[in-house]
C-alpha positions as CSV (number, residue, x, y, z in Angstrom):
1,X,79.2,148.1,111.9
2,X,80.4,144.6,113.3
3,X,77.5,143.4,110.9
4,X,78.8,144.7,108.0
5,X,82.1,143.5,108.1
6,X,80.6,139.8,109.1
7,X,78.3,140.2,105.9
8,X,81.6,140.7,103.7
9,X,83.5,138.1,105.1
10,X,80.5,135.7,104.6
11,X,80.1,137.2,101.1
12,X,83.6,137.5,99.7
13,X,84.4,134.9,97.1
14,X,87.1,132.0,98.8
15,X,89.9,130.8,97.0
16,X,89.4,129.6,93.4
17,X,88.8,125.6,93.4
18,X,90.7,123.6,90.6
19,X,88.1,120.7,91.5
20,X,84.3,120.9,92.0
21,X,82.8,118.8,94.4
22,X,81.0,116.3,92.0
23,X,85.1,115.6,90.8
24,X,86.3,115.5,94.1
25,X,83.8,112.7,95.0
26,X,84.0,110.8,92.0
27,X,87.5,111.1,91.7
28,X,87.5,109.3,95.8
29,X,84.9,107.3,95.0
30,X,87.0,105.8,92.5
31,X,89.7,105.0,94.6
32,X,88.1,102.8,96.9
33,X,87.6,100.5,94.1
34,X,90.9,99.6,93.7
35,X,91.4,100.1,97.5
36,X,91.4,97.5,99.7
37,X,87.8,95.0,99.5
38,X,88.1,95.5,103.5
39,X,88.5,99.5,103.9
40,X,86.8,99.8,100.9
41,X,83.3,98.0,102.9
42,X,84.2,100.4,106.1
43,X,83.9,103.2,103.3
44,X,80.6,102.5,102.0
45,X,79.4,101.4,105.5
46,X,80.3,105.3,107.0
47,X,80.4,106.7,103.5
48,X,78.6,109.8,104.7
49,X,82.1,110.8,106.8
50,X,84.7,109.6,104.1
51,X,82.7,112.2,101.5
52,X,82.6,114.7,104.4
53,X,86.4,114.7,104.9
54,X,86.9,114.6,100.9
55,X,84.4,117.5,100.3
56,X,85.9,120.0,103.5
57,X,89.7,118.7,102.4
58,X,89.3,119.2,98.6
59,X,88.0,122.8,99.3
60,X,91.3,123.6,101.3
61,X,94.5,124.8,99.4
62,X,96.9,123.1,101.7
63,X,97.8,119.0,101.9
64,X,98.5,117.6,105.1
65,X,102.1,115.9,105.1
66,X,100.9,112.8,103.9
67,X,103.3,110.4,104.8
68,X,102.6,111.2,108.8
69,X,99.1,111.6,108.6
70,X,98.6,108.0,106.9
71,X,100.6,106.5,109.4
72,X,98.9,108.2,111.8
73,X,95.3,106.9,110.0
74,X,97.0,103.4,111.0
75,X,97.5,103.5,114.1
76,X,94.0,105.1,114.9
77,X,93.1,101.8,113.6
78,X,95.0,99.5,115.8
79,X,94.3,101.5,118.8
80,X,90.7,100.9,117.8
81,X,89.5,104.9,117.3
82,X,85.6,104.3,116.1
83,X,85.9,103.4,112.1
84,X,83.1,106.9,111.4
85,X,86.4,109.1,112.6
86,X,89.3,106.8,110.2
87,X,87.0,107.1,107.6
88,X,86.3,111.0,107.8
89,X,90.0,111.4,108.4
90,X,91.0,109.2,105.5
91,X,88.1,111.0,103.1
92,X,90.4,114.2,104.3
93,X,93.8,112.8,103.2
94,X,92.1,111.5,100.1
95,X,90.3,115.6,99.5
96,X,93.7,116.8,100.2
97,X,95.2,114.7,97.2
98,X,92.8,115.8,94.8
99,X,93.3,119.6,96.1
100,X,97.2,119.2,95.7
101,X,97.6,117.4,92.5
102,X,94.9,119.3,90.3
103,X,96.2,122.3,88.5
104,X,93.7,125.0,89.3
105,X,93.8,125.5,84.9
106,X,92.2,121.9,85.0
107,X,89.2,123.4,86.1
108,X,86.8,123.0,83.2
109,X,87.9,119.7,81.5
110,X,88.4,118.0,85.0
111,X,84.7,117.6,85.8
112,X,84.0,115.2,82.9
113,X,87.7,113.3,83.0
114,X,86.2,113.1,86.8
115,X,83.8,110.1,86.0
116,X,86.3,108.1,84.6
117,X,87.0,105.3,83.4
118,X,90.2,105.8,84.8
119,X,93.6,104.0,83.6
120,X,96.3,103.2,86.3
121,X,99.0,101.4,86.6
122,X,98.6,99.9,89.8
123,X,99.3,98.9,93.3
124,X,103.1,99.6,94.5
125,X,104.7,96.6,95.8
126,X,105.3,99.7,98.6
127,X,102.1,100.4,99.5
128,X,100.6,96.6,99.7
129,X,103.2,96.4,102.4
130,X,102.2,99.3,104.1
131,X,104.8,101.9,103.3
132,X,103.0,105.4,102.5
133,X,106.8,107.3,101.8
134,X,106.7,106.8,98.2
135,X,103.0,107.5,97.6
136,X,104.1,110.3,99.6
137,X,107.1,111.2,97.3
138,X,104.6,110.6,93.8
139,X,102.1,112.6,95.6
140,X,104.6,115.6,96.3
141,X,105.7,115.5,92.8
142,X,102.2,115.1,91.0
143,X,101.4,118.3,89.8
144,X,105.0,119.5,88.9
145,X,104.5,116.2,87.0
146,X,101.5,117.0,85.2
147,X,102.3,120.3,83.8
148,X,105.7,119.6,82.7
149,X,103.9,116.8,80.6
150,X,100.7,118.8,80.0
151,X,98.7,115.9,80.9
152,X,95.6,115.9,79.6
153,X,92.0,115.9,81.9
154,X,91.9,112.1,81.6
155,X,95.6,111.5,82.5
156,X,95.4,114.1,85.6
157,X,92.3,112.4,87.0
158,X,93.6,108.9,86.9
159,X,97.1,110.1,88.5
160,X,94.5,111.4,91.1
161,X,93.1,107.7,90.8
162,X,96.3,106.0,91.3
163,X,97.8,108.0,94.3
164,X,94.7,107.4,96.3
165,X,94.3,103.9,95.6
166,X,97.9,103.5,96.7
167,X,97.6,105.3,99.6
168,X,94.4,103.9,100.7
169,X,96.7,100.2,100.2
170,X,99.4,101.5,102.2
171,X,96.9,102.7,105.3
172,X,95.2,99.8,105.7
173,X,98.2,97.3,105.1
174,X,100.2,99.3,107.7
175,X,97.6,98.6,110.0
176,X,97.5,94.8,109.3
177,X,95.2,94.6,106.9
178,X,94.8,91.9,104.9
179,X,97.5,92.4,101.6
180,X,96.6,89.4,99.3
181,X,93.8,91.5,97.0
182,X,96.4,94.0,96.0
183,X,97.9,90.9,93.9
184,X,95.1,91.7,91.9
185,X,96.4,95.0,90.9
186,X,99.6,94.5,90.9
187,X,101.8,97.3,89.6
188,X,103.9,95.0,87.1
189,X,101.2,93.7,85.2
190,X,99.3,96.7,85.3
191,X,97.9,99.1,83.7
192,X,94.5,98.2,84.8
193,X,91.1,100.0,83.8
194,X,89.1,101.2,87.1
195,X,85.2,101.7,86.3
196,X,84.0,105.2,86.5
197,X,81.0,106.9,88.2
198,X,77.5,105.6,86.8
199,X,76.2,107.2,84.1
């Protein structure tokens, strides 16, 4: 009898995904290249965590409070945690932002929106100083956002875009990272095109 009941938890559907996992990792993929050249390298170097943390976080409903888990990220880095555990933990925040700020009705046209190119308008002169409350705040507010605009697939995956990069910024500045590349994407002369996935 205890097999049966295993067998139907195993084969009951989950909760409905607004995001597939191809979207999910293109949509994190994408961040990193507006992220910080630094982070960004740590990324690709333990790439196989960062898209473990955004697959497993992107498949769960619930966002971590982002503001303390980026700090948090931080200071894992100063106290000098091994960069394979930032990097899954940081591929989770970034999974949690895609879960949270896709409208589960995005479904279908997300997938293709998902390989960009993606339109942003750029680094926060908050998050190159290290501040993650008001990536925090846009974060919070990003889906109510979306569907009171009824944002279209493209607009949706590059606010996805946008609040990643920033974030990504304000983890690594916060932990003393090097701040001068975010000039490049500076928010006020912005909006900036971010490539897409390879086609």
């Amino acid at each position: 009898m205890r097999w049966v009941a295993v067998l139907v938890l195993l084969l009951a559907p989950g909760p409905a995904r607004a995001v597939s996992d191809r979207a999910a990792l293109n949509l994190a993929i994408a961040a990193t290249r507006g992220g910080p050249p630094d982070l960004s390298a740590l990324i690709v170097q333990h790439r196989k965590e960062y898209l473990t943390g955004v697959r497993e976080a992107a498949r769960r409903p619930t966002l971590p409070e982002v503001e303390r888990e980026a700090r948090d990220i931080a200071r894992s880095i100063l106290a000098r945690t091994p960069f394979a555990e930032v990097v899954r933990r940081t591929g989770a925040l970034v999974g949690g932002v895609i879960s949270a700020e896709i409208p589960s009705g995005k479904a279908d046209g997300i997938e293709p929106a998902s390989a960009g190119p993606y339109r942003i308008a750029g680094v926060t002169a908050a998050a190159a100083s290290g501040d993650p409350a008001p990536v925090a705040a846009s974060i919070s507010r990003a889906r109510a956002d979306l569907e009171s605009a009824r944002a279209d697939s493209d607009a949706t995956a590059a606010r996805v875009v946008y609040d990643a990069t920033n974030l990504l910024w304000a983890i690594w500045t916060a932990a003393g990272g090097d701040a001068r590349p975010a000039k490049k994407f500076d928010e006020r002369n912005g909006p900036y095109v971010i490539a897409g996935a390879p086609r």
